[in-house]
C-alpha positions as a Markdown table, in Angstrom:
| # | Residue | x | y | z |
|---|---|---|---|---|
| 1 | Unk | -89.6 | -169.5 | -26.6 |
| 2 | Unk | -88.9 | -171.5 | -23.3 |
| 3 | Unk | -89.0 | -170.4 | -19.9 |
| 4 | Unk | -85.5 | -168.8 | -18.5 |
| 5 | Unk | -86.3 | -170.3 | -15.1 |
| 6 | Unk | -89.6 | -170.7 | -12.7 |
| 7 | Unk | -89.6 | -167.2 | -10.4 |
| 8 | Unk | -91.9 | -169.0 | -8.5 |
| 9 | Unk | -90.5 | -172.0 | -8.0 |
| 10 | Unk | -87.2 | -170.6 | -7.2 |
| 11 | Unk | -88.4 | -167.6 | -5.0 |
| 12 | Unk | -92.0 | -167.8 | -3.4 |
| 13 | Unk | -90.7 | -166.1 | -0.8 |
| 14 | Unk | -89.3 | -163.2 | -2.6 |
| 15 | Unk | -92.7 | -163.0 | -4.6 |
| 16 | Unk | -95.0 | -163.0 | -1.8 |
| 17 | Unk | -95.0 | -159.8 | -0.7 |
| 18 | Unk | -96.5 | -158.7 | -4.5 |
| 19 | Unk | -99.0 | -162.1 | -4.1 |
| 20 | Unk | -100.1 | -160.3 | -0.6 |
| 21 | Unk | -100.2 | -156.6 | -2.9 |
| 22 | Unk | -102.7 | -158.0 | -5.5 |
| 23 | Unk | -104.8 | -159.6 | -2.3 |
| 24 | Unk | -104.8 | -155.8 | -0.9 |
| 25 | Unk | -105.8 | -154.5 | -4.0 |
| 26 | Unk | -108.7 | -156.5 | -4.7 |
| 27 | Unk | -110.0 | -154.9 | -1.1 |
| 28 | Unk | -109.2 | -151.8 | -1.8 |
| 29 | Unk | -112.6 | -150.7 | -3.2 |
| 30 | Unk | -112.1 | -150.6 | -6.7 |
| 31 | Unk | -113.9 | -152.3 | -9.1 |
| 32 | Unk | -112.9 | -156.2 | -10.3 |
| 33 | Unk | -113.6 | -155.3 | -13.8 |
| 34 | Unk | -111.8 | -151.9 | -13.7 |
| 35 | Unk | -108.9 | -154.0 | -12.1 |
| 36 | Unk | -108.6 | -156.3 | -15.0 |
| 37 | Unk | -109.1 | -153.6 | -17.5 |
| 38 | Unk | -106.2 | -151.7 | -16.0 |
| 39 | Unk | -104.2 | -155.1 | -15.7 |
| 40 | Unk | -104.7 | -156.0 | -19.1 |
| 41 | Unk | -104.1 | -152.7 | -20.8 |
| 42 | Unk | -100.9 | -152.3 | -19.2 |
| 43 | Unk | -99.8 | -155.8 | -20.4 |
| 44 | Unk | -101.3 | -155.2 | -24.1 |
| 45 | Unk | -98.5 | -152.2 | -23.9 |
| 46 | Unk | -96.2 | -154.3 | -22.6 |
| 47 | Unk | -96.6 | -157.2 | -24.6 |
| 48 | Unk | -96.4 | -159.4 | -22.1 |
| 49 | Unk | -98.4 | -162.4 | -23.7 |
| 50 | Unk | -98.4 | -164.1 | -20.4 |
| 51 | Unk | -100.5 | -162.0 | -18.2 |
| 52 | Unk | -102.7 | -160.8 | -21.6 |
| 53 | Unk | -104.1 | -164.5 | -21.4 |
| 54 | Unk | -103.9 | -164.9 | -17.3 |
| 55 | Unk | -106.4 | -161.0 | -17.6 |
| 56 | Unk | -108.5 | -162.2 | -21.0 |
| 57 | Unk | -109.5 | -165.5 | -18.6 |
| 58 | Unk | -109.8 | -163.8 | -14.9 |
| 59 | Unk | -112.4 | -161.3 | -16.8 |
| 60 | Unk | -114.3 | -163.0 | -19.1 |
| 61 | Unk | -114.6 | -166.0 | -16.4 |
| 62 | Unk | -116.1 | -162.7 | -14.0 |
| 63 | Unk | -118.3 | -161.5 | -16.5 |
| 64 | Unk | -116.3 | -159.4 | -18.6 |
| 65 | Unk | -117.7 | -158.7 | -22.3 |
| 66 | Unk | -115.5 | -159.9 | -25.8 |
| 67 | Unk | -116.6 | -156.3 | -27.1 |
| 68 | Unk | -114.9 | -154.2 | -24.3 |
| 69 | Unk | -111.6 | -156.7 | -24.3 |
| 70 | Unk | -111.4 | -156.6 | -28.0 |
| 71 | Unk | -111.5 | -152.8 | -28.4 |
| 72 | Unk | -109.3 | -152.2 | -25.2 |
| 73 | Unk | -106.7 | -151.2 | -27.4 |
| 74 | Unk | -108.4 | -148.7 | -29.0 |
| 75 | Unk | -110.6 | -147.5 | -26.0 |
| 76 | Unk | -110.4 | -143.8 | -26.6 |
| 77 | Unk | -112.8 | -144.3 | -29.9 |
| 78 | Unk | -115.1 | -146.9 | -28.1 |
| 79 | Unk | -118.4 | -145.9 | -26.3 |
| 80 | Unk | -118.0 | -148.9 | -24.0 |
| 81 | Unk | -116.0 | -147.8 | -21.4 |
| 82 | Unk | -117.0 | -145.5 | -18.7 |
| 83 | Unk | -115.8 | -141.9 | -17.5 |
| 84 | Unk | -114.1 | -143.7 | -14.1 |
| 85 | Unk | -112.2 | -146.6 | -16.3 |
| 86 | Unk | -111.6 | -144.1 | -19.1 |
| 87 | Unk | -109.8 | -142.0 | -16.8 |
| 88 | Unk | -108.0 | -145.3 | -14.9 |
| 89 | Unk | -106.9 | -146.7 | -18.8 |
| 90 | Unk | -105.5 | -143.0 | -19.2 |
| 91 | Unk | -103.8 | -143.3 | -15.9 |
| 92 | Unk | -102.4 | -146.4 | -16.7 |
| 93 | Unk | -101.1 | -145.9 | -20.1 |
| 94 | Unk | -99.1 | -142.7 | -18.7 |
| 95 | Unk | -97.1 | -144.6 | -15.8 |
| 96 | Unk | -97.1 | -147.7 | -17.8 |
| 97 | Unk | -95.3 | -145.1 | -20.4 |
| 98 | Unk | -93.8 | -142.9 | -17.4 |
| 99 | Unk | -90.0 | -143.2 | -19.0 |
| 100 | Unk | -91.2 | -141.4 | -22.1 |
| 101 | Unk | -93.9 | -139.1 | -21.0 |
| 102 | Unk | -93.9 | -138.5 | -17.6 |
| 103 | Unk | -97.5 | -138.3 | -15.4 |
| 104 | Unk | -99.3 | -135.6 | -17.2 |
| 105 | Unk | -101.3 | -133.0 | -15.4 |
| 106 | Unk | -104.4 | -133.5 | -17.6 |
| 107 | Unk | -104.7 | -137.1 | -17.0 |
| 108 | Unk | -104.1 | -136.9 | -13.3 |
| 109 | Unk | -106.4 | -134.4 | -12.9 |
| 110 | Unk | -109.2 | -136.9 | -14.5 |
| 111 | Unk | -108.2 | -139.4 | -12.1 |
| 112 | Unk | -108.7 | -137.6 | -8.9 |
| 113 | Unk | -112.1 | -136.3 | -10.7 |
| 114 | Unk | -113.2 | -139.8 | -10.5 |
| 115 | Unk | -111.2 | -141.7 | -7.8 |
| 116 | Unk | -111.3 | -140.8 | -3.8 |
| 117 | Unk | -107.9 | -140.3 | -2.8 |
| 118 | Unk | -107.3 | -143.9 | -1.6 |
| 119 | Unk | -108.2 | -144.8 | -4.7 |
| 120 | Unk | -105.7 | -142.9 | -6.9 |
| 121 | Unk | -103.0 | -144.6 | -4.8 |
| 122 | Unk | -104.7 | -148.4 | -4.7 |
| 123 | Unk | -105.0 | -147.8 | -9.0 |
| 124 | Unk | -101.6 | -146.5 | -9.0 |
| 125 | Unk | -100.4 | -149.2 | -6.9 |
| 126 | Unk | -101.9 | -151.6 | -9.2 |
| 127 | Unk | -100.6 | -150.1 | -12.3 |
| 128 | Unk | -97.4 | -150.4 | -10.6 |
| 129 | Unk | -97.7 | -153.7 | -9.6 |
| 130 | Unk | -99.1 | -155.0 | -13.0 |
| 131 | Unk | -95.7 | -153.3 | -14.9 |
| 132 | Unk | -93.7 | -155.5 | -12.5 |
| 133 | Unk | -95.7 | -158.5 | -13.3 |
| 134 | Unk | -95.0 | -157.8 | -16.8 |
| 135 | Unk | -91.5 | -157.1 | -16.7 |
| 136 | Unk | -91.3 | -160.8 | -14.0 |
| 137 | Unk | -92.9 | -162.4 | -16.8 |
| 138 | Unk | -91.1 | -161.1 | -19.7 |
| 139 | Unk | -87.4 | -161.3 | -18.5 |
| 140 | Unk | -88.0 | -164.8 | -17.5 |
| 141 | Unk | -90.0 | -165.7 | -20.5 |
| 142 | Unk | -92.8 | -167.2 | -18.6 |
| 143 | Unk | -95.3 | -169.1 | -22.0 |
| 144 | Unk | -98.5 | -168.5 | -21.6 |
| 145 | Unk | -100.7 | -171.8 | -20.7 |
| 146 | Unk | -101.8 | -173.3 | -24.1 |
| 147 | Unk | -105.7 | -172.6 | -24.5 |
| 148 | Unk | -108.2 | -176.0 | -25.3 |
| 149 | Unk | -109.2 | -174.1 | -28.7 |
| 150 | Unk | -105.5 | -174.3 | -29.9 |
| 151 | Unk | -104.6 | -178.0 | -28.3 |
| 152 | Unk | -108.0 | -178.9 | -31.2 |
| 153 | Unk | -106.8 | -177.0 | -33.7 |
């Protein structure tokens, strides 16, 4: 696969009102880890190999265990994830499959169980943003940087 063309290159200045979203976000009072959960969930459904490794690193290099990114694709049969990212992953898999399934009632209703109203709209937000990310990344074809355990291989 090679990349279509550099988004970034070619339009920083289109880009940089989503660079100035994910700043917000990070401010917006929820949780780093719950923020890279929700990132890299959306891209695992995605498949957007990209921003899988750019999510793997920016957790793990903040403290993020190999058990709970492992098993993030089968978090509804893992102990390891709380009730508030439990009810964020559901979130996110809903809108991240919104085309197919709508917003369901049941898992909103977890959300705003666990999430202050500024909070639903900063995770939506983010869910939002990260399925834009994906799509950026995908259309253009954007490769994933080559890891050091693959360049010793």
């Amino acid at each position: 696969m090679s990349q279509r063309i550099n988004h970034f290159a070619i339009a920083p200045d289109l880009l940089q009102p989503m660079i100035q979203q994910e700043e917000l976000l990070k401010d917006s009072g929820l949780e780093y880890s719950l923020i890279e959960l929700v990132k890299l969930r959306a891209s695992q459904i995605n498949g957007c190999a990209f921003c899988i490794h750019m999510h793997t690193h920016d957790a793990r290099a903040h403290g993020e265990t190999e058990d709970r990114m492992h098993l993030l694709n089968a978090w509804r049969e893992s102990s390891l994830y709380n009730d508030r990212e439990r009810a964020a992953l559901a979130w996110t898999e809903a809108l991240t499959h919104v085309s197919t399934q709508g917003a369901p009632d049941a898992d909103y209703a977890t959300v705003a169980l666990h999430f202050s109203p500024r909070e639903q709209v900063a995770l939506t937000l983010l869910i939002s943003a990260i399925n834009s990310w994906n799509r950026i990344a995908i259309g253009f074809q954007t490769p994933h940087p080559v890891s050091q355990e693959m360049e010793t291989a």
